[in-house]
Structure formats: C-alpha cells, structure tokens
VMD Tcl script that builds the backbone (N, CA, C; Angstrom):
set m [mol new atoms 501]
animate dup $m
set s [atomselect $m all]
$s set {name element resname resid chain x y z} {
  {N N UNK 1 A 0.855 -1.170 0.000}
  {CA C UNK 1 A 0.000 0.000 0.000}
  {C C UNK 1 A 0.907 1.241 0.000}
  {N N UNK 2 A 0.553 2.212 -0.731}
  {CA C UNK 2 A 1.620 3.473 -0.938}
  {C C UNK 2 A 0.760 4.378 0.025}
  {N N UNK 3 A 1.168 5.204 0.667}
  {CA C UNK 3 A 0.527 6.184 1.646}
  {C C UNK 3 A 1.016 7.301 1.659}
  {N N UNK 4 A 0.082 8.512 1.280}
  {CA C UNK 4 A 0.408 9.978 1.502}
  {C C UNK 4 A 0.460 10.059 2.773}
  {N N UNK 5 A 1.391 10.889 3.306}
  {CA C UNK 5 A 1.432 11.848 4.621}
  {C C UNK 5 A 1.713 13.346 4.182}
  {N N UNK 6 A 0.929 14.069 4.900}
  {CA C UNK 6 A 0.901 15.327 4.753}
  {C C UNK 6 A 0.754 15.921 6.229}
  {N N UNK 7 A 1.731 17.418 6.241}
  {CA C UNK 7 A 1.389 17.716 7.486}
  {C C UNK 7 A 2.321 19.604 7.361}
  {N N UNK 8 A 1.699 20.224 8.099}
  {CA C UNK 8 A 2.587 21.609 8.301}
  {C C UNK 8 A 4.504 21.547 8.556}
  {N N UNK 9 A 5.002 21.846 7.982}
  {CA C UNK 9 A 6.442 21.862 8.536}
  {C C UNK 9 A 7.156 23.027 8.726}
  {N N UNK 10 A 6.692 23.971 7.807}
  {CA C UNK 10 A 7.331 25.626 7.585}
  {C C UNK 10 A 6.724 26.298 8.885}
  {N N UNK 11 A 5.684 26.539 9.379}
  {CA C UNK 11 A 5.142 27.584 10.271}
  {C C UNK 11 A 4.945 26.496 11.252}
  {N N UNK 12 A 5.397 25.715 11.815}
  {CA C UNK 12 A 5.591 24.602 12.939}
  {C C UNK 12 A 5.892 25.505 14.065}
  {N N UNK 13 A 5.350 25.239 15.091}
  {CA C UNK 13 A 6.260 26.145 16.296}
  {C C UNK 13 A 7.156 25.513 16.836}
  {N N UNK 14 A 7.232 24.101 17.204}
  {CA C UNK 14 A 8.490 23.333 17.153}
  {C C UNK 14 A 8.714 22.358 16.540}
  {N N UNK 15 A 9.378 23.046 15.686}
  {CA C UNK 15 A 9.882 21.731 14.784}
  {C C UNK 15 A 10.722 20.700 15.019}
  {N N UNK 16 A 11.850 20.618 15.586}
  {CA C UNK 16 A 12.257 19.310 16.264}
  {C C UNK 16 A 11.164 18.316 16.856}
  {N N UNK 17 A 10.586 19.057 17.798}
  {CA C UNK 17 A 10.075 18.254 18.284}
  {C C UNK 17 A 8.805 17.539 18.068}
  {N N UNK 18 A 7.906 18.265 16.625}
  {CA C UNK 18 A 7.008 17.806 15.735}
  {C C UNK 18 A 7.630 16.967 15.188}
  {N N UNK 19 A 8.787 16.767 14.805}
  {CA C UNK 19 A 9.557 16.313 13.193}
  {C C UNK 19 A 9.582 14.869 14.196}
  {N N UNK 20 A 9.729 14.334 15.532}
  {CA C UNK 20 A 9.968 13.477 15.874}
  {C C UNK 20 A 8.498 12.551 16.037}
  {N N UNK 21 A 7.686 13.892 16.421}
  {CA C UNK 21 A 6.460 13.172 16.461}
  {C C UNK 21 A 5.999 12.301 14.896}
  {N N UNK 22 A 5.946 13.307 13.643}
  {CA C UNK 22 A 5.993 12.661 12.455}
  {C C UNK 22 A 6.831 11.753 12.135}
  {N N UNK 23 A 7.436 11.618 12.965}
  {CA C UNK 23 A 8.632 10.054 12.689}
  {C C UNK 23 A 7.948 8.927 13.352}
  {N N UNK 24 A 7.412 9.141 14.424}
  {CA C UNK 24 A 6.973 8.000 14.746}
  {C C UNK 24 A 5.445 7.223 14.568}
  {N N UNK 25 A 4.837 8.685 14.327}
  {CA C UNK 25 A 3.556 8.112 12.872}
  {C C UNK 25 A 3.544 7.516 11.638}
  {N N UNK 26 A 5.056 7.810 11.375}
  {CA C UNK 26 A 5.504 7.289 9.780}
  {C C UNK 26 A 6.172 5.979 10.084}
  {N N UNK 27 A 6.686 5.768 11.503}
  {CA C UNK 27 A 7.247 4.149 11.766}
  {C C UNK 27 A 5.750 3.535 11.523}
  {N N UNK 28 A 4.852 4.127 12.603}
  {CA C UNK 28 A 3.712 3.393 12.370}
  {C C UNK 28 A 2.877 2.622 10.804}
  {N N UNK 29 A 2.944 3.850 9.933}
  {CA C UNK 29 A 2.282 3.635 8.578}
  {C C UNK 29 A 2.902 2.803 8.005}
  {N N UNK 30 A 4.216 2.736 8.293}
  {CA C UNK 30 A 5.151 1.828 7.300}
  {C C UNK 30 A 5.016 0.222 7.833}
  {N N UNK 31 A 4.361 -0.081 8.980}
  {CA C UNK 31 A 3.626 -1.415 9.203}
  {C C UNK 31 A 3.029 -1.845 8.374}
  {N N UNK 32 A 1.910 -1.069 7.592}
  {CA C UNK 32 A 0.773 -0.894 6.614}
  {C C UNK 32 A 1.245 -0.733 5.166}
  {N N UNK 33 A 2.252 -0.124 5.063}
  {CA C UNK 33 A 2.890 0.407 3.407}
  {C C UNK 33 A 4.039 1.260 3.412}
  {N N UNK 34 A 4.045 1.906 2.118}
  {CA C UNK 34 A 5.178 2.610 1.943}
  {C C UNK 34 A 4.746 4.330 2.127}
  {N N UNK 35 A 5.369 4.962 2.801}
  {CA C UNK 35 A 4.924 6.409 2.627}
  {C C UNK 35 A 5.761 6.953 1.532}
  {N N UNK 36 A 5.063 7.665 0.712}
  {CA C UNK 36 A 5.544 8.557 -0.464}
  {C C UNK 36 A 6.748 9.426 -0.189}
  {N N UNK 37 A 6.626 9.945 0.867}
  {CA C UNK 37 A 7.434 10.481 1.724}
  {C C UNK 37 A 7.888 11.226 2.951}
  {N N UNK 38 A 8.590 11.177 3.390}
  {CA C UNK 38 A 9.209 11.399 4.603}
  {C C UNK 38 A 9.866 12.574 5.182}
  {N N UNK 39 A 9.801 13.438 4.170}
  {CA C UNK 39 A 10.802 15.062 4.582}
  {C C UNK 39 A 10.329 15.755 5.869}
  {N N UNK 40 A 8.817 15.426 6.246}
  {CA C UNK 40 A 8.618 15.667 7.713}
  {C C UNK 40 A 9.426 15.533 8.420}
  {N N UNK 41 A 9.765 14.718 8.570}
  {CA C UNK 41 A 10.673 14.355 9.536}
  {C C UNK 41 A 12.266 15.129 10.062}
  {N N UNK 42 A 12.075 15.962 9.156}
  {CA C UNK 42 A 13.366 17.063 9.152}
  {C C UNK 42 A 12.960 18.240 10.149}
  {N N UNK 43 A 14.374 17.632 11.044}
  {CA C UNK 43 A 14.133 19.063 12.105}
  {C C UNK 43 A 14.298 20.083 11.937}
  {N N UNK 44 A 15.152 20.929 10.555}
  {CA C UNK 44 A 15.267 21.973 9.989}
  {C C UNK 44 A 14.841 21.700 8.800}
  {N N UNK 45 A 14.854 23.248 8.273}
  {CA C UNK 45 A 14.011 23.195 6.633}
  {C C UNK 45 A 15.280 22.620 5.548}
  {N N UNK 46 A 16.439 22.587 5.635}
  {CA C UNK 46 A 17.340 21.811 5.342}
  {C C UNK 46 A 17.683 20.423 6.051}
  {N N UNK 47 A 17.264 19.742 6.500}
  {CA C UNK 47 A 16.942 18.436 6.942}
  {C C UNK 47 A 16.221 18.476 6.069}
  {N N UNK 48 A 14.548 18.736 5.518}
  {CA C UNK 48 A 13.458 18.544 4.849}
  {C C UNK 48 A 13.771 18.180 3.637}
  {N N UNK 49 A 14.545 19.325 3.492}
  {CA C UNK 49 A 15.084 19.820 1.672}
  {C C UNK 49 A 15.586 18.365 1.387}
  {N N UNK 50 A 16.766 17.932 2.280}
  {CA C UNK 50 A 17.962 17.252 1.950}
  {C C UNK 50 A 16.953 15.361 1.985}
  {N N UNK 51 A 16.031 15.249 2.241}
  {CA C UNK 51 A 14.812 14.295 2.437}
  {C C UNK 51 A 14.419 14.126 0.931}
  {N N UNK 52 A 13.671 15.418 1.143}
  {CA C UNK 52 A 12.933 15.559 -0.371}
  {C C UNK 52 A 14.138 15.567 -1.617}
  {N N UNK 53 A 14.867 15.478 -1.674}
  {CA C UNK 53 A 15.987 15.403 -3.056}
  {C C UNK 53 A 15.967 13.870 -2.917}
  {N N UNK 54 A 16.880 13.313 -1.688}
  {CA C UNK 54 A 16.481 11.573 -1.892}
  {C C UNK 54 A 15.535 11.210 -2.665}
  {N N UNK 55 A 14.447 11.555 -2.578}
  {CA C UNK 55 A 12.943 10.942 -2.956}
  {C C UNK 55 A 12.828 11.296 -4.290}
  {N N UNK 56 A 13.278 12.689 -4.455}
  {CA C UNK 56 A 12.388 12.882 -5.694}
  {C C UNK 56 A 13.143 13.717 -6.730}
  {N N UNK 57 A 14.849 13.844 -6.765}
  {CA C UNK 57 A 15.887 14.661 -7.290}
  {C C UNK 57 A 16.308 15.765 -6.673}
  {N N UNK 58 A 17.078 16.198 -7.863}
  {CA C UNK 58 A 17.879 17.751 -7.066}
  {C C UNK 58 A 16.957 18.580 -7.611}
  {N N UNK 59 A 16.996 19.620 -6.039}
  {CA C UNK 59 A 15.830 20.854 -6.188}
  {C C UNK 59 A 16.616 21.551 -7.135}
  {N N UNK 60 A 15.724 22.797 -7.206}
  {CA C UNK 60 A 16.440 24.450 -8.063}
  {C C UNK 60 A 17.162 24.778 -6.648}
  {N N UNK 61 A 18.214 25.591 -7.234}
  {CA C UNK 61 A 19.150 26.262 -6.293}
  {C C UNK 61 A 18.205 27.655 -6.176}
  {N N UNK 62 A 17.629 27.774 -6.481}
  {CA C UNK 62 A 17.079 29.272 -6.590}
  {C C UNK 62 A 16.086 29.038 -5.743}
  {N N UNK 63 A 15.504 29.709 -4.280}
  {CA C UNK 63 A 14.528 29.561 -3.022}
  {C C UNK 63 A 13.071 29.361 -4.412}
  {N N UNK 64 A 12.534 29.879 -5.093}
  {CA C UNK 64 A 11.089 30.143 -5.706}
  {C C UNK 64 A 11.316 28.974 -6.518}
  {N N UNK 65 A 11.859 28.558 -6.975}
  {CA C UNK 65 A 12.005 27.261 -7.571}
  {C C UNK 65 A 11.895 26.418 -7.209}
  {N N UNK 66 A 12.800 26.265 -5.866}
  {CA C UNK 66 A 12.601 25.182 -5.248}
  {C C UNK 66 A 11.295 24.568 -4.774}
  {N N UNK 67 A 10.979 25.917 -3.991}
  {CA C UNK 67 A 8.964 25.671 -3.593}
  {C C UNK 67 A 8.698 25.107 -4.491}
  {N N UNK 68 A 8.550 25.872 -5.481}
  {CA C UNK 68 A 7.557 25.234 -6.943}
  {C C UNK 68 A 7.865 24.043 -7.050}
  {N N UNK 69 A 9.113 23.163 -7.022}
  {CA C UNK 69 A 9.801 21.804 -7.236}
  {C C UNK 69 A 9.173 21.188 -5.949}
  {N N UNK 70 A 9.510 21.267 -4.550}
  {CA C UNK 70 A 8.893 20.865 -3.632}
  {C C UNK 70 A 6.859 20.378 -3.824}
  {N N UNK 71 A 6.460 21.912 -3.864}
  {CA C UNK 71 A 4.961 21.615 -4.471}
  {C C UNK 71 A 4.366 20.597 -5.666}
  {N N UNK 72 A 5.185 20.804 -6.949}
  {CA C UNK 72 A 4.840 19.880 -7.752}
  {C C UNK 72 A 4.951 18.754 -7.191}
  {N N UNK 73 A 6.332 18.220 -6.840}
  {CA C UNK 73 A 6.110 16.961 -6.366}
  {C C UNK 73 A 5.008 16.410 -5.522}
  {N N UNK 74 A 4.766 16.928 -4.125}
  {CA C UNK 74 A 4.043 16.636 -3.542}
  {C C UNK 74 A 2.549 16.470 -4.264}
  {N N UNK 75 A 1.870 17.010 -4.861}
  {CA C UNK 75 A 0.637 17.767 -5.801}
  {C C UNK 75 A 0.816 16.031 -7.063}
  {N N UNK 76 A 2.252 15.878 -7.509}
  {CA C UNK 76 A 2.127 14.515 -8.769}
  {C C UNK 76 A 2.350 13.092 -7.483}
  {N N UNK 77 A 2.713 13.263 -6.286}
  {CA C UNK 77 A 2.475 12.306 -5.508}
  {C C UNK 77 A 0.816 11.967 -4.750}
  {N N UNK 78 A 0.137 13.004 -4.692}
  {CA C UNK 78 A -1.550 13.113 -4.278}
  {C C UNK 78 A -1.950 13.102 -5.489}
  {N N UNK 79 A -1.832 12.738 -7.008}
  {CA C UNK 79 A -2.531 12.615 -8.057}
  {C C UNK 79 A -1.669 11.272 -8.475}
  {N N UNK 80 A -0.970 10.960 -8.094}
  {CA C UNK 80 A -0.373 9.343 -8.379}
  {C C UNK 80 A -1.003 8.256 -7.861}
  {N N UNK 81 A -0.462 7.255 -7.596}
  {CA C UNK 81 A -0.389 5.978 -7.336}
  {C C UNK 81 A -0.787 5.710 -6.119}
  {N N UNK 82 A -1.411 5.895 -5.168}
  {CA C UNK 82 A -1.488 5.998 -4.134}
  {C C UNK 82 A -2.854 5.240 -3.463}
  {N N UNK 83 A -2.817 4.835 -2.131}
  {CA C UNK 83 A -3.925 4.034 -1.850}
  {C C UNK 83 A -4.203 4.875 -0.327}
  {N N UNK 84 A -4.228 5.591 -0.122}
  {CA C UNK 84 A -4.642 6.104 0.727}
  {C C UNK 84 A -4.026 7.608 1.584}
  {N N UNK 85 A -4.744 8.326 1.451}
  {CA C UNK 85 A -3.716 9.654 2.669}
  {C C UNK 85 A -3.864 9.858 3.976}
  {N N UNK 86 A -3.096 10.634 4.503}
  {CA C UNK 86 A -3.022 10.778 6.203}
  {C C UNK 86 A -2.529 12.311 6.251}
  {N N UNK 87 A -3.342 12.943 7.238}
  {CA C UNK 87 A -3.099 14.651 7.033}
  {C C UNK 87 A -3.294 14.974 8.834}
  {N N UNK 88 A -1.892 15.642 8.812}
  {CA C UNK 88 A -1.886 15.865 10.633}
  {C C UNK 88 A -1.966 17.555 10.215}
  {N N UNK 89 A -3.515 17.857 10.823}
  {CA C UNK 89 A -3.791 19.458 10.580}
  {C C UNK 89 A -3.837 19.838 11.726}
  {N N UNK 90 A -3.034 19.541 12.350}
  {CA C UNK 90 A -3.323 20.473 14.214}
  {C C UNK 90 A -2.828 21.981 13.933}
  {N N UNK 91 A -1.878 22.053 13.200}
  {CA C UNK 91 A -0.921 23.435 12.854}
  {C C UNK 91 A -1.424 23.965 11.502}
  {N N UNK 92 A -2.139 25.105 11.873}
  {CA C UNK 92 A -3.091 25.712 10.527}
  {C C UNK 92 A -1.722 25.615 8.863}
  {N N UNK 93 A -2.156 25.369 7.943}
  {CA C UNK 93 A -0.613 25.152 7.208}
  {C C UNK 93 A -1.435 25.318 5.342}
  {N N UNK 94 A -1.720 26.265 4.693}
  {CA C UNK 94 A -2.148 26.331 3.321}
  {C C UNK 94 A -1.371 25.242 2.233}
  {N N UNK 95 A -0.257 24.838 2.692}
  {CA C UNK 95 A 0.307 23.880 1.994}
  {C C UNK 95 A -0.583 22.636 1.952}
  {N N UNK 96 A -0.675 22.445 3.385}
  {CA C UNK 96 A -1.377 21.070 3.915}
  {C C UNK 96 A -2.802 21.145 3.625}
  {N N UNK 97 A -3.436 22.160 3.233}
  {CA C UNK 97 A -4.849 22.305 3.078}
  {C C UNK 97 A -4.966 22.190 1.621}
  {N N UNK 98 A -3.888 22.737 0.615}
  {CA C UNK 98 A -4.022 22.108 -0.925}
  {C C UNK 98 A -3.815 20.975 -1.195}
  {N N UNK 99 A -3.011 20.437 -0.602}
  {CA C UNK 99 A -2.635 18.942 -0.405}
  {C C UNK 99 A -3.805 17.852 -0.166}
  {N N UNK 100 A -4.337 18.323 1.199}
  {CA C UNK 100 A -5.751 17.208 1.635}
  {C C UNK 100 A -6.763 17.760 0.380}
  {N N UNK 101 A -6.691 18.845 -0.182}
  {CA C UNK 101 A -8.184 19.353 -1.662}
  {C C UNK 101 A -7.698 18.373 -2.452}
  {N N UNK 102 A -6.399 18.418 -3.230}
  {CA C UNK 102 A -6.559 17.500 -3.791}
  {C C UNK 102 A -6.448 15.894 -3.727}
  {N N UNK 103 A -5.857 15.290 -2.253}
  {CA C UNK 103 A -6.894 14.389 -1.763}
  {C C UNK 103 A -7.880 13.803 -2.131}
  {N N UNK 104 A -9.293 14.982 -1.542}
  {CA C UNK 104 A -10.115 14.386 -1.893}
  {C C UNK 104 A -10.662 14.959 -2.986}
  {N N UNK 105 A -10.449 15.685 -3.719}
  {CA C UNK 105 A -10.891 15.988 -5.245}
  {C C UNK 105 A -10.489 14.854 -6.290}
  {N N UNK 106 A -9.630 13.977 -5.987}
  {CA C UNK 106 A -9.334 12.967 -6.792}
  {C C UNK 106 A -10.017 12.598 -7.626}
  {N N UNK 107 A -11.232 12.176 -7.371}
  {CA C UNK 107 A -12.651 11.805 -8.455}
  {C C UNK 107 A -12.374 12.679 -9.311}
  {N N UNK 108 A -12.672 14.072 -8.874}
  {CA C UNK 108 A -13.261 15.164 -9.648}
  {C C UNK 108 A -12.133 15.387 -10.780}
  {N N UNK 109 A -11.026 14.926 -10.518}
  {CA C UNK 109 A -10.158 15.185 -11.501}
  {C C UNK 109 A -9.803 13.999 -12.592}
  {N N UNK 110 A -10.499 12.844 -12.412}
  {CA C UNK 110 A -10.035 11.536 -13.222}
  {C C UNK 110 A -9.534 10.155 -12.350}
  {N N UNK 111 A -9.222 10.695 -11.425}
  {CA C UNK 111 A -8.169 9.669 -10.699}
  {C C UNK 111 A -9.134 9.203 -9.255}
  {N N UNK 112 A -8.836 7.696 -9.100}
  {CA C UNK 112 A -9.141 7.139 -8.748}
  {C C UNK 112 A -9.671 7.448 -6.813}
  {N N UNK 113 A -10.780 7.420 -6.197}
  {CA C UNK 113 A -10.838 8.144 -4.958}
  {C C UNK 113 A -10.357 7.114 -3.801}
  {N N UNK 114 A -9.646 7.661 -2.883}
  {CA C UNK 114 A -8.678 7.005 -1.945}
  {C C UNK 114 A -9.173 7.350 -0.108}
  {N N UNK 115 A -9.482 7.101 0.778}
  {CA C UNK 115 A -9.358 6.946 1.692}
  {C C UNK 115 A -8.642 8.013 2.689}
  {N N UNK 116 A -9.413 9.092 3.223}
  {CA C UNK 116 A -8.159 10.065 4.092}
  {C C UNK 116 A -8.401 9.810 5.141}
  {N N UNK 117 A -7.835 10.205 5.827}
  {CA C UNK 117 A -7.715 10.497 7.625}
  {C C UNK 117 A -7.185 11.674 8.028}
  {N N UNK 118 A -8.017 12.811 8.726}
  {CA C UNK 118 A -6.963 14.015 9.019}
  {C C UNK 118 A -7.114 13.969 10.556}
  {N N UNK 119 A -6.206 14.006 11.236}
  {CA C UNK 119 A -5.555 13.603 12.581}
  {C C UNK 119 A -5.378 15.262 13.441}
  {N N UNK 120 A -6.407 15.754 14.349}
  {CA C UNK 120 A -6.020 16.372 14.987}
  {C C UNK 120 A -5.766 16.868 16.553}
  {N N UNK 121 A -4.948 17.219 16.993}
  {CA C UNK 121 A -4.364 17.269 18.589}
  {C C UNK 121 A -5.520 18.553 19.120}
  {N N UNK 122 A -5.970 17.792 19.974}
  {CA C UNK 122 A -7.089 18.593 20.975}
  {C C UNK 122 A -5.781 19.918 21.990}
  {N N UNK 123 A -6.687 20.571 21.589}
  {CA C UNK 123 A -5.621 21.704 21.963}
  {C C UNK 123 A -4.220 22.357 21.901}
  {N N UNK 124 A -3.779 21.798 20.633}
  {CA C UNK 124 A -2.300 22.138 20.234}
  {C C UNK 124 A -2.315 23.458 20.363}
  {N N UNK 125 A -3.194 24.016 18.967}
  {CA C UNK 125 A -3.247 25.304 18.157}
  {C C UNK 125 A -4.362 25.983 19.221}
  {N N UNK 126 A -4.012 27.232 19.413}
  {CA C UNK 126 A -4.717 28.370 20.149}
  {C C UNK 126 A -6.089 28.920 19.381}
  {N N UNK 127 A -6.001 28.954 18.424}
  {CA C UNK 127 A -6.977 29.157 17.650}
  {C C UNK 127 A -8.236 28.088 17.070}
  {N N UNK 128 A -7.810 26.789 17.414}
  {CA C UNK 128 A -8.093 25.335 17.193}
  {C C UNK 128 A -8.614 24.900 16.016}
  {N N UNK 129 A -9.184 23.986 15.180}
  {CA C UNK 129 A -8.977 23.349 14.116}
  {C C UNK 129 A -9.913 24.017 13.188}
  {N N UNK 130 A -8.873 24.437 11.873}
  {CA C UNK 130 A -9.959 25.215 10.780}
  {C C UNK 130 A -11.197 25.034 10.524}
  {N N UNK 131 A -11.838 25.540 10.276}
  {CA C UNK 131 A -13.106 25.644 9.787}
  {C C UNK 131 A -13.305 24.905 8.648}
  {N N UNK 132 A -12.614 24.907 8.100}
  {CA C UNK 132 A -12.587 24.317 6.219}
  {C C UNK 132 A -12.424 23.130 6.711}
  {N N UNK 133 A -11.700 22.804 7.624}
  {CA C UNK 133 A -11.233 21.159 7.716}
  {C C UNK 133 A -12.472 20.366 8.444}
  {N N UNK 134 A -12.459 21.717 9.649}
  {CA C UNK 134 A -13.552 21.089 10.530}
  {C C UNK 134 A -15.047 20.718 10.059}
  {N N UNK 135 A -15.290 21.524 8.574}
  {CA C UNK 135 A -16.555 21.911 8.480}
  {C C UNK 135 A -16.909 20.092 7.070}
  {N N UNK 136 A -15.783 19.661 6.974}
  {CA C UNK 136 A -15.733 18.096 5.949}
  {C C UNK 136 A -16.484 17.268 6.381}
  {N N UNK 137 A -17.812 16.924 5.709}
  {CA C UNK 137 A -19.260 16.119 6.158}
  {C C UNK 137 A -18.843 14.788 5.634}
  {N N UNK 138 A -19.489 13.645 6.552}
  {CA C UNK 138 A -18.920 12.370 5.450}
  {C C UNK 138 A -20.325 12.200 3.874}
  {N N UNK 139 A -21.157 13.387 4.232}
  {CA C UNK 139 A -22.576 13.243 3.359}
  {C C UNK 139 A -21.564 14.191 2.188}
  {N N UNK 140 A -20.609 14.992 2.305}
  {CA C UNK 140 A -19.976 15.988 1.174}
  {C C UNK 140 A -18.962 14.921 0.788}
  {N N UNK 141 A -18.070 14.332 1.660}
  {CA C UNK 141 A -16.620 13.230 1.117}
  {C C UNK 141 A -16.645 11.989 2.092}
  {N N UNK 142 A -17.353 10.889 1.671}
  {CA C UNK 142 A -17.489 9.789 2.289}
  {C C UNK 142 A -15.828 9.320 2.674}
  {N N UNK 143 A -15.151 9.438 1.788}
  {CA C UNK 143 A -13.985 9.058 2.004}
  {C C UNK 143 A -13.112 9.577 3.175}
  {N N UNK 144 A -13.635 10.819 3.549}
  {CA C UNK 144 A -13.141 11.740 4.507}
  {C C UNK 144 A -13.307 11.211 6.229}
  {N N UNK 145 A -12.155 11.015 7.379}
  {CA C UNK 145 A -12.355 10.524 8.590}
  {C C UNK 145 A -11.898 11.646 9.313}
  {N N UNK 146 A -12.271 12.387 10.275}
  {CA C UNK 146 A -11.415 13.198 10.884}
  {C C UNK 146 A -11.365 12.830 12.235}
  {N N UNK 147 A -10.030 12.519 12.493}
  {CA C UNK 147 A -10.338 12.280 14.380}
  {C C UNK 147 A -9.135 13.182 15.445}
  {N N UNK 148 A -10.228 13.524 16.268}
  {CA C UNK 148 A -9.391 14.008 17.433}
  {C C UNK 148 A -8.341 13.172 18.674}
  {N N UNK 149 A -6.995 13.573 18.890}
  {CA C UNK 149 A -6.092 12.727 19.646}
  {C C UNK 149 A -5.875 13.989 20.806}
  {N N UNK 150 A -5.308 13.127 22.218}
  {CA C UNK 150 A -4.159 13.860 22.950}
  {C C UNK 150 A -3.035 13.558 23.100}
  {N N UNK 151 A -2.805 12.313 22.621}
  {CA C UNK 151 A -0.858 12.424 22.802}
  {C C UNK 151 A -1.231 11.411 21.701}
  {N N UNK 152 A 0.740 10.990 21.501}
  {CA C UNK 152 A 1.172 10.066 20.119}
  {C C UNK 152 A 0.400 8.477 20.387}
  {N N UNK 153 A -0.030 7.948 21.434}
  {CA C UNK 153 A -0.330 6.774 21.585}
  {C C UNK 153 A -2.116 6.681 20.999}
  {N N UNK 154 A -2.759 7.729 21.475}
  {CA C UNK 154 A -3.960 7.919 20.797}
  {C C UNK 154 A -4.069 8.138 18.678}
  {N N UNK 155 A -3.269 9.104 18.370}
  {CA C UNK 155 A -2.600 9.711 17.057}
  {C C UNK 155 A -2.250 8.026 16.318}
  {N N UNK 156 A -1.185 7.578 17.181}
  {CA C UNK 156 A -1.095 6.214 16.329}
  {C C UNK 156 A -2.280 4.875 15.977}
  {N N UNK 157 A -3.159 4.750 17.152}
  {CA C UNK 157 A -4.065 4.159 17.019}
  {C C UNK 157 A -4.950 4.149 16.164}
  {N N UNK 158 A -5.224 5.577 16.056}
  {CA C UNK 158 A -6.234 6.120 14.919}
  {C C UNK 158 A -5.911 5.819 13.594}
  {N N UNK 159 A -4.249 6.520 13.211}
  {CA C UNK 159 A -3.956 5.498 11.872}
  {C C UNK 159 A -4.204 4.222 11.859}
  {N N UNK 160 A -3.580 3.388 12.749}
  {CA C UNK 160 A -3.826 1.678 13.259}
  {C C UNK 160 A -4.957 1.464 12.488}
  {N N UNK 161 A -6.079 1.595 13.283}
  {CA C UNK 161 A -7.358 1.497 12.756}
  {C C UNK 161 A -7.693 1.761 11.139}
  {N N UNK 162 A -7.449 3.488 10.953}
  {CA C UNK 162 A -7.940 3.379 9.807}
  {C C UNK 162 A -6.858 2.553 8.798}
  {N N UNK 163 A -5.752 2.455 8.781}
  {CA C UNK 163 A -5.072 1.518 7.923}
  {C C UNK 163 A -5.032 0.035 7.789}
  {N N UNK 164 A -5.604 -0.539 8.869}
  {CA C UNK 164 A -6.005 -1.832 8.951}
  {C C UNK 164 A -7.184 -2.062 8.158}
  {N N UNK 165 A -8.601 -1.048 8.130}
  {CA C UNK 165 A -10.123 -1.096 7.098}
  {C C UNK 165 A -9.482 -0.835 5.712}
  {N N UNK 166 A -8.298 -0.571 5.635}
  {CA C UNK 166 A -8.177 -0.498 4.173}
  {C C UNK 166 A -7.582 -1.853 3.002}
  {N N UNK 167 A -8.295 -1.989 2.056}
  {CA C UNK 167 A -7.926 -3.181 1.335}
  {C C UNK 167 A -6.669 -3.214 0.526}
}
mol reanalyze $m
mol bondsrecalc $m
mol representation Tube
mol addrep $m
C-alpha cells in the first residue's frame, strides 16, 4: 500500500520536536505500506530539503524554484499511485490544506478516490482546528475521517485502525 502523509512543517512552532512526532507516525504507517514520503521528519528546513531530493531529485538552487519543485512533487504524488492519505492538521498550514483538496478531489479530476484520515491534537493550536477542515461532512466526502487525539499513543491508534479497514 503506498501512503500519503501530509502535514505543516514551515510555520511549525516546534519543529524538532514535531519532526519526531511525524517520525513515529511514519514508523507506524510503514507497518501498513510505503509512505511517499518522509521530509517531515526534518528538524530543519534543510533536513526537509535534503529528504525531499532523496525521494524525488535535485531541487532548483534558486529559493522560488525550489517551492515550486517541492509543491509539484508533492501535488504529482496526491494525483499518483497511491492508496490512501493521512493529514496531521493540528498546525493551521495552506500547503497542507491544498494537499488534503486535492486528496479528496481525486474523483473530480479523473483519478481514482482514496481513503483520508486528518488527525487532529485537541488543543495544540490556540486558535483550534480550521473551519474548512472542521466543516468536511462524510454526506460531502465519504472518504473523509477526521479524528481528534491527545498524545502520540492515541494519534497512532487512529492510523492503526484506519489503515487496517483499508484493502
């Protein structure tokens, strides 16, 4: 099973110590399949970078390029091959919110519809979980699960579960 992970990494308030948490959600998934990829897991935005080239080539040397190189990829990995996604939205993140659209727009675009889960921490964010995310009916995207966690042992379970109902 190939598995998207998606999650905030740029506007993180701690990133070390997120980047570890996404490591050990991604030990988890990889019970289940392969994750597309792994640059979460970078405690700096060069950790990330140096992730994402493994996976998917050498970026542009030029910062606006690179995004764009970073984005495409991610954007031809959520329109690829894929059997299912996983989206940790505790940390408000526009990256991560184009990412889960096209998710679940998949149908709408040709490609085959896949299975999400968006995973969020009860009280991380001060402002608490978007509206756009929060407001995902399973009557609008059947495919759509959203569940609330308080620590990594709850967070992992929830994948557990939903990656085990999947065929």
């Amino acid at each position: 099973m190939k598995i998207f992970y998606g999650t905030a990494i740029q506007g993180e308030q701690q990133r070390g110590e997120r980047a570890i948490f996404h490591q050990e959600l991604l030990t988890t998934i990889k019970t289940y399949g392969k994750p597309v990829s792994e640059h979460v897991t970078g405690r700096t935005l060069q950790e990330a970078r140096t992730i994402l080239e493994k996976e998917f080539g050498k970026a542009p040397e030029e910062e606006f390029a690179r995004r764009t190189w970073a984005r495409t990829n991610m954007i031809k990995a959520l329109e690829g091959n894929i059997n299912a996604a996983i989206f940790e939205v505790s940390t408000p993140s526009l990256g991560t919110g184009i990412e889960l659209a096209h998710a679940y727009l998949r149908p709408k675009m040709g490609f085959e519809e896949i299975p999400i889960l968006a995973l969020y921490q009860k009280d991380y964010w001060p402002n608490k979980l978007s509206s756009m995310i929060a407001g995902i009916t399973k009557e609008e995207i059947q495919s759509f699960t959203l569940k609330e966690y308080t620590d990594l042992k709850e967070a992992k379970e929830h994948v557990k579960k939903f990656l085990k109902q999947q065929p």
